[in-house]
Z-matrix of the N, CA and C atoms (Angstrom, degrees):
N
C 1 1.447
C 2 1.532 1 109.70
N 3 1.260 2 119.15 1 133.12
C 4 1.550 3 113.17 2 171.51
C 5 1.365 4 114.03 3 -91.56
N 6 1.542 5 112.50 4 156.49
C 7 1.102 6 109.57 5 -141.61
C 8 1.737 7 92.86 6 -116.09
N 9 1.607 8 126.22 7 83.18
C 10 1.133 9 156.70 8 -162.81
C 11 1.833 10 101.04 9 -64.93
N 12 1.112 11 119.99 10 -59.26
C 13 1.212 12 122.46 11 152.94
C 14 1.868 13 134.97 12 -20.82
N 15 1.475 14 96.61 13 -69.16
C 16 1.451 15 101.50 14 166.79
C 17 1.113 16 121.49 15 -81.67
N 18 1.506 17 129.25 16 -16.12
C 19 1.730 18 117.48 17 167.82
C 20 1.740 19 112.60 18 -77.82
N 21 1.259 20 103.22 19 -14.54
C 22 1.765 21 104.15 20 -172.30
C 23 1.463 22 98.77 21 -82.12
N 24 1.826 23 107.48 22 -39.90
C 25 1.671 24 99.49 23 -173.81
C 26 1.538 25 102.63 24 -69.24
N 27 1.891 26 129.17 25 -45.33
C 28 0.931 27 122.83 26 171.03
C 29 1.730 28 138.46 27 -20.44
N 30 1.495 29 88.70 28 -61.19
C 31 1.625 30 117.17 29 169.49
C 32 1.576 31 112.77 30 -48.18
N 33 1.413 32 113.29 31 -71.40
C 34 1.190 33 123.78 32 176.20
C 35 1.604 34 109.20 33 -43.68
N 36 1.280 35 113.74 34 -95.34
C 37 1.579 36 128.11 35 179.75
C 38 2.075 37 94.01 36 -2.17
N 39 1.468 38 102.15 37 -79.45
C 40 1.354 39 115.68 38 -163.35
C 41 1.474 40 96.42 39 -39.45
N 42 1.288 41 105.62 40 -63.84
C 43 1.810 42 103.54 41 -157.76
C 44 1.482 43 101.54 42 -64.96
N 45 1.153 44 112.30 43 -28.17
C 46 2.125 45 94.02 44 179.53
C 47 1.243 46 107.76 45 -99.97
N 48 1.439 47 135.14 46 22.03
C 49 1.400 48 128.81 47 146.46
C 50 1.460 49 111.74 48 -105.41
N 51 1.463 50 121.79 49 -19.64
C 52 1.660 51 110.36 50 160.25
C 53 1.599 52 102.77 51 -90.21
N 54 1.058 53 138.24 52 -1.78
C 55 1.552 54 129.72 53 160.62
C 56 1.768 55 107.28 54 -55.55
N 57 1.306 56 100.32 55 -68.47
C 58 1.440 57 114.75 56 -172.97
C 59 1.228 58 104.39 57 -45.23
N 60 1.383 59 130.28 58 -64.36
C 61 1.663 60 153.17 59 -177.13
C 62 1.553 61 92.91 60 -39.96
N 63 1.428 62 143.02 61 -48.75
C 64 0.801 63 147.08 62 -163.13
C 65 1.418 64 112.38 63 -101.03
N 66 1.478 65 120.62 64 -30.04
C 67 2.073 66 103.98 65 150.58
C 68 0.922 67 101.34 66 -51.52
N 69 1.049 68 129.88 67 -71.63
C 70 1.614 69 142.10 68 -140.68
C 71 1.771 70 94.66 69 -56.26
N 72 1.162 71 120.34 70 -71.63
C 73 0.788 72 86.60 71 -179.18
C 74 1.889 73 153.41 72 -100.70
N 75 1.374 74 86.53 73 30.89
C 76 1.354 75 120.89 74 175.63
C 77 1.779 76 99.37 75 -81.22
N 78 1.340 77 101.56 76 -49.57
C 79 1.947 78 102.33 77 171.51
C 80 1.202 79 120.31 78 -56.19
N 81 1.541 80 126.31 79 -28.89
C 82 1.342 81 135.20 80 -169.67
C 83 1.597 82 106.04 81 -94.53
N 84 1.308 83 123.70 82 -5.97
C 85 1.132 84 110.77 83 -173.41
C 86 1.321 85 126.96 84 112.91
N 87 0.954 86 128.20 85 3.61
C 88 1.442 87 126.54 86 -145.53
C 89 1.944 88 106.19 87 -124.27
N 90 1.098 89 100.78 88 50.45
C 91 1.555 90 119.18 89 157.21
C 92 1.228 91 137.08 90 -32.28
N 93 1.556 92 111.50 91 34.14
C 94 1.758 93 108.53 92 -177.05
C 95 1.618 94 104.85 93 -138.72
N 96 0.893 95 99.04 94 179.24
C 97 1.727 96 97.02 95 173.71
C 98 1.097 97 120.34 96 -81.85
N 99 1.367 98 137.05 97 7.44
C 100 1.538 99 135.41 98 -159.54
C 101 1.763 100 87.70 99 -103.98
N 102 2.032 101 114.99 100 -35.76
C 103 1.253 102 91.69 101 165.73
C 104 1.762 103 140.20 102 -52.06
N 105 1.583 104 101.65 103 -19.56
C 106 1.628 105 110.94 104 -176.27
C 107 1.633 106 88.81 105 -61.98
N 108 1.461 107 108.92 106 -65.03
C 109 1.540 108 126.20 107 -162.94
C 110 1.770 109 101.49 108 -46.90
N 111 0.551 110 117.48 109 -65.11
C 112 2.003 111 117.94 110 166.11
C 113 1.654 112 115.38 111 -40.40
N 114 1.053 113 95.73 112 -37.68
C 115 1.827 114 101.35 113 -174.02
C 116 1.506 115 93.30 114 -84.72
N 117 1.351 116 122.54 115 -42.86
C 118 1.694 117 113.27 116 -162.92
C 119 1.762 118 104.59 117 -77.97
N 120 1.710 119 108.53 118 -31.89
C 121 1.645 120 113.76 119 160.04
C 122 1.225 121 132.61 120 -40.48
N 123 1.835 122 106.65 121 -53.63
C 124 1.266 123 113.57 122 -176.42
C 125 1.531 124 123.81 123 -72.89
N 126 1.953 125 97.75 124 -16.85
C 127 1.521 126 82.75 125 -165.59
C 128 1.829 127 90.17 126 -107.16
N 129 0.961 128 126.04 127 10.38
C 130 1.882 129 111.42 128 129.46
C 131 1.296 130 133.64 129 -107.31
N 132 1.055 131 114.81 130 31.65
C 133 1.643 132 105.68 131 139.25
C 134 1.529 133 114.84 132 -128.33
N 135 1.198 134 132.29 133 8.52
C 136 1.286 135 124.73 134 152.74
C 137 1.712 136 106.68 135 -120.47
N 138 1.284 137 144.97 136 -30.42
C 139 1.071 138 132.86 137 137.96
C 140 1.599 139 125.92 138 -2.84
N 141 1.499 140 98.63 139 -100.33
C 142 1.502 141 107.78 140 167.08
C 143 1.417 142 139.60 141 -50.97
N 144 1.740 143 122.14 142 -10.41
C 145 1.203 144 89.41 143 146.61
C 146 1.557 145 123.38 144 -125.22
N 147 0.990 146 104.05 145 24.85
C 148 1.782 147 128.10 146 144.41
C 149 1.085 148 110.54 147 -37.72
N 150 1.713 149 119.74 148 -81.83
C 151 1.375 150 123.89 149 151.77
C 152 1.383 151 138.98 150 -34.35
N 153 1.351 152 148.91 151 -44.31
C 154 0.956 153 136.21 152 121.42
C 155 1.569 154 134.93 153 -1.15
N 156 1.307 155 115.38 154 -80.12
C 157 1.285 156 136.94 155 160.85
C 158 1.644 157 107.94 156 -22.53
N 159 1.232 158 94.93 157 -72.34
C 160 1.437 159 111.57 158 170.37
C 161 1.916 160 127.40 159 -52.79
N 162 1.196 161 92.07 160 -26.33
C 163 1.369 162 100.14 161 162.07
C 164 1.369 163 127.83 162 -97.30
N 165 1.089 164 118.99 163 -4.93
C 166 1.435 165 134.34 164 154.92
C 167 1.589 166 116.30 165 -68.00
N 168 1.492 167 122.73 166 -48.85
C 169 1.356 168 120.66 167 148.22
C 170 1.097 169 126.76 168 -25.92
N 171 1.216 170 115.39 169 -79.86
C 172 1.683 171 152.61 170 -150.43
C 173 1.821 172 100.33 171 -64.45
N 174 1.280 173 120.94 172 -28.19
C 175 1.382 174 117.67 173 -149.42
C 176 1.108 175 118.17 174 -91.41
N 177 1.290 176 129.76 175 131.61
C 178 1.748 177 122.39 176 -169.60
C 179 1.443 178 130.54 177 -31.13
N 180 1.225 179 133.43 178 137.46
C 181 1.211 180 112.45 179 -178.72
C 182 1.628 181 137.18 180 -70.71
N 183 1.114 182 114.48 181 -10.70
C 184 1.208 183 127.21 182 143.93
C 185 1.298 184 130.35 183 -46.39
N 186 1.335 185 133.47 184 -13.18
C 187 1.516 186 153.93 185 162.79
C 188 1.739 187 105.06 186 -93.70
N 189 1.022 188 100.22 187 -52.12
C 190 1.766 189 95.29 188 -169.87
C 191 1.688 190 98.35 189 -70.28
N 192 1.240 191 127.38 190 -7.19
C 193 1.660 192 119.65 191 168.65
C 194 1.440 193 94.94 192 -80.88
N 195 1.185 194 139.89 193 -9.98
C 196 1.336 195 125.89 194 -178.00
C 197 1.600 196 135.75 195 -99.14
N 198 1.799 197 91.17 196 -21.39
C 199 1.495 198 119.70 197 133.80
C 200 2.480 199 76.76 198 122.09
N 201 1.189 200 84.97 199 -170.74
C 202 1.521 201 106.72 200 -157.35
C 203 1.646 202 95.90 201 -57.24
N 204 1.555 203 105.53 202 -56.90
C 205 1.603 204 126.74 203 -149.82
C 206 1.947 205 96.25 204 -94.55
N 207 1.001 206 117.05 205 -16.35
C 208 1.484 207 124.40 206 -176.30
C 209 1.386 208 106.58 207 114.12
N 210 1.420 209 122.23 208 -3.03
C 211 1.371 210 125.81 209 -175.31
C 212 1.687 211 122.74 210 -62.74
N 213 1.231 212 140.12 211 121.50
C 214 1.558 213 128.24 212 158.75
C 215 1.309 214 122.03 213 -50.23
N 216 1.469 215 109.94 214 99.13
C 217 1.648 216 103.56 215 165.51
C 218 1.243 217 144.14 216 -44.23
N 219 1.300 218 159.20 217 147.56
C 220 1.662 219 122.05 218 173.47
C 221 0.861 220 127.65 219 -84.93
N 222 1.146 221 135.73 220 173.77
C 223 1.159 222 160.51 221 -155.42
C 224 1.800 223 104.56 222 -67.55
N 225 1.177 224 143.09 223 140.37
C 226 1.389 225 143.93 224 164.10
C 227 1.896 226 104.89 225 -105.76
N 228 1.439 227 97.31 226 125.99
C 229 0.802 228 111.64 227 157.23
C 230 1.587 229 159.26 228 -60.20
C-alpha cells in the first residue's frame, strides 16, 4: 500500500518551509539563485522531518499500537 498520507505531509511541510525561506529572503534583498538553493535546502532538512513527526501524530491508531518504525512495543505490566 502506498503510504498517501506521508508523501502529502512530506510535500506540504517542504514546500511551506522553502516558501517562507524564500520570502524572507526575497524581502531582504537577496536576488540570486543561491536564494532558491537555500530555500529548497531548508525545506528538506527541516521540512521533512517536521513531516514525519507529524505523521507520527496524525496516524490511525491501529498503527501507533505497532509503534513508530513498525516495531511491537512490549507489553505493560
Amino acid at each position: 500500500m502506498f503510504p498517501h498520507l506521508r508523501v502529502w505531509l512530506i510535500a506540504l511541510w517542504a514546500s511551506s518551509v522553502a516558501g517562507a525561506v524564500v520570502i524572507v529572503g526575497l524581502t531582504l534583498g537577496h536576488y540570486h539563485w543561491t536564494t532558491f538553493l537555500w530555500a529548497a535546502l531548508a525545506g528538506l532538512v527541516i521540512g521533512v522531518p517536521a513531516a514525519f513527526l507529524n505523521w507520527a501524530y496524525l496516524r490511525p491508531n491501529r498503527a501507533r499500537e505497532v509503534g513508530l518504525l513498525g516495531q511491537v512495543p512490549p507489553r505493560r505490566a
